[in-house]
C-alpha positions in Angstrom: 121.7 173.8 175.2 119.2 171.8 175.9 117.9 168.7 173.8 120.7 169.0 171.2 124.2 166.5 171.1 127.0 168.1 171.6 129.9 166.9 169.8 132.4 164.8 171.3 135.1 165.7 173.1 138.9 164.3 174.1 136.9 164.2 178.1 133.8 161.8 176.5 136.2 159.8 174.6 138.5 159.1 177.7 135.9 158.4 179.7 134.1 156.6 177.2 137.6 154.0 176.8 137.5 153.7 181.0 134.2 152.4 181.3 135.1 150.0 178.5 138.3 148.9 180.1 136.2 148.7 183.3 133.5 146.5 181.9 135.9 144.0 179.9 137.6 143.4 183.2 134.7 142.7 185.7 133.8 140.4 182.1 136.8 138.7 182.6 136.4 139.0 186.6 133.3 136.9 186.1 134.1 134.4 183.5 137.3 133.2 185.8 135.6 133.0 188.5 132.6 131.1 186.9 135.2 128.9 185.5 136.6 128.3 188.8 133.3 127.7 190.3 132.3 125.2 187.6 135.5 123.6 188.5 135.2 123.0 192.1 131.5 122.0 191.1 132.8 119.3 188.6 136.6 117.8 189.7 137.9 115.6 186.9 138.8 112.1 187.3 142.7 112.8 188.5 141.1 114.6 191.1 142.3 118.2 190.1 139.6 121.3 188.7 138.2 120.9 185.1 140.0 123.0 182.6 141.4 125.4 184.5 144.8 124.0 185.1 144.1 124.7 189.0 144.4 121.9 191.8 142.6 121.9 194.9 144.8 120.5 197.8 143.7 117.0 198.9 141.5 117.1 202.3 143.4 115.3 205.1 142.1 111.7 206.3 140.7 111.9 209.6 141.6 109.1 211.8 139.6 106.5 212.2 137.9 104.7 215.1 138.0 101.6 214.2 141.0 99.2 215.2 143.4 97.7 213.4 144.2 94.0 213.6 148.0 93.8 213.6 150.1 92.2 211.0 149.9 88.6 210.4 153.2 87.5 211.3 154.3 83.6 211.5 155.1 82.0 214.6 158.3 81.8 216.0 160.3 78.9 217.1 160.1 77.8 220.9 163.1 76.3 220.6 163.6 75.5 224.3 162.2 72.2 225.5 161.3 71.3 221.5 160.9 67.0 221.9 163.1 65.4 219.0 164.0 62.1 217.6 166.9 61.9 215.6 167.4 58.9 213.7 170.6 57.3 212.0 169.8 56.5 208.7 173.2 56.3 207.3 176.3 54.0 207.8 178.2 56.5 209.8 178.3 55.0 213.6 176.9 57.3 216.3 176.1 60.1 214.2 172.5 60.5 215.9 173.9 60.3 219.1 176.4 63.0 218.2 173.7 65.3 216.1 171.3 65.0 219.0 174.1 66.4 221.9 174.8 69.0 219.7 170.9 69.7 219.3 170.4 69.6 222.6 173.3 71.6 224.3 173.1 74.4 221.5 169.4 75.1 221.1 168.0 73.0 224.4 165.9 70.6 222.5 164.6 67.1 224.3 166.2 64.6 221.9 164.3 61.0 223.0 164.5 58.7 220.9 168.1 58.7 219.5 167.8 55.3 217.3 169.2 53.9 214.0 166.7 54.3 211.1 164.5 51.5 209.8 166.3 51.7 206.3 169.2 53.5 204.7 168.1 57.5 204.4 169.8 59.2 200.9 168.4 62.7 202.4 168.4 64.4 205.7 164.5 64.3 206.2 162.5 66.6 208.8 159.1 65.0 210.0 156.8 67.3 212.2 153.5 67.2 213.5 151.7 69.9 213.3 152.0 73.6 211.8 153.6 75.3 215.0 156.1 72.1 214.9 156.6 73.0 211.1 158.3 75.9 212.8 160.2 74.5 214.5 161.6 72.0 211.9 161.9 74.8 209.7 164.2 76.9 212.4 166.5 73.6 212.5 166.9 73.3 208.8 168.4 76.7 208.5 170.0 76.6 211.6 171.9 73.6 212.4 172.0 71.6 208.9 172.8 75.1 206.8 173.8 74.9 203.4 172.3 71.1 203.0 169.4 70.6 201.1 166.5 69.2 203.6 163.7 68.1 202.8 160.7 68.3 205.0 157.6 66.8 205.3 154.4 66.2 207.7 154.6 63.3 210.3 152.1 60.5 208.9 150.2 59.1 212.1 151.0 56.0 211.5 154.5 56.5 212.0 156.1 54.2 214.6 157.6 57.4 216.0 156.3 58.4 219.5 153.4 60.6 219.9 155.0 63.0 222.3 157.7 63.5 219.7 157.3 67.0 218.0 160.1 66.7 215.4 161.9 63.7 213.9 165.3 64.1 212.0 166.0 61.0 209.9 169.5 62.0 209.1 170.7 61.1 205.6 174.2 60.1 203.9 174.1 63.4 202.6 174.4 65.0 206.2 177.2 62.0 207.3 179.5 62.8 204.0 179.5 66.8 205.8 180.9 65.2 208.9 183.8 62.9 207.7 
């Protein structure tokens, strides 16, 4: 039977549907993996694959070499040793002598001068000298004179308080009216 068709049979169309079914899926085989390969080729912008719904996981940081400057952190108060004036400037007799004791034998700050004020203080005032003794005027405001409002302020230089004086406390009527 050579040279003529024969006609089909139930084998030829079986095998005939197999090879089909094998070809649509090695089509199928391809295109996905094409897809995927496209994908890893050309991440979108939120860092996942391109249109195939598929995320890569993130690649881990390695760690670097380069040495980190630690955290910028403010100053703390000395405290201890801390030269103060403390100056009277309300009606109220021996309040800076009183205020200063108490400074010094509860933080251990070096109260010299301890002096009435050249005029009449509404305000508990905090002068200091620098920005470490800003510190340290700022640690006695919320320590000692809690709950009053105290204003602070940079020493001017031409301040007839002496230069070894780190912190000057011009004590107000508003700090004598919390004592009596």
């Amino acid at each position: 039977m050579s040279g003529k068709h024969e006609p089909p049979t139930k084998r030829s169309f079986y095998f005939s549907v197999a090879t089909s079914t094998v070809r649509f899926a090695i089509i199928v085989a391809l295109v996905v993996g094409g897809v995927v390969l496209i994908g890893k080729a050309f991440p979108d912008a939120s860092g996942g694959l391109a249109n195939n719904g598929i995320t890569s996981p993130t690649p881990s940081q390695s760690p670097t070499t380069k040495p980190t400057k630690p955290p910028k952190t403010s100053p703390s108060p000395q405290v201890q040793g801390v030269r103060i004036a403390v100056y009277n400037g309300s009606s109220v007799t021996g309040l800076a002598s009183d205020t200063a004791t108490k400074l010094q034998d509860t933080y251990g700050y070096v109260p010299n001068p301890i002096a009435n004020a050249p005029s009449p203080v509404s305000q508990t005032t905090l002068y200091y000298r620098n920005a470490q003794d800003q510190v340290e005027a700022q640690y006695i405001a919320d320590n000692f004179f809690k709950g009053l409002a105290v204003k602070m302020a940079p020493l001017d230089a031409s301040s007839n308080v002496p230069k070894s004086v780190q912190v000057a406390i011009y004590l107000g009527t508003d700090y004598a009216a919390t004592k009596h």
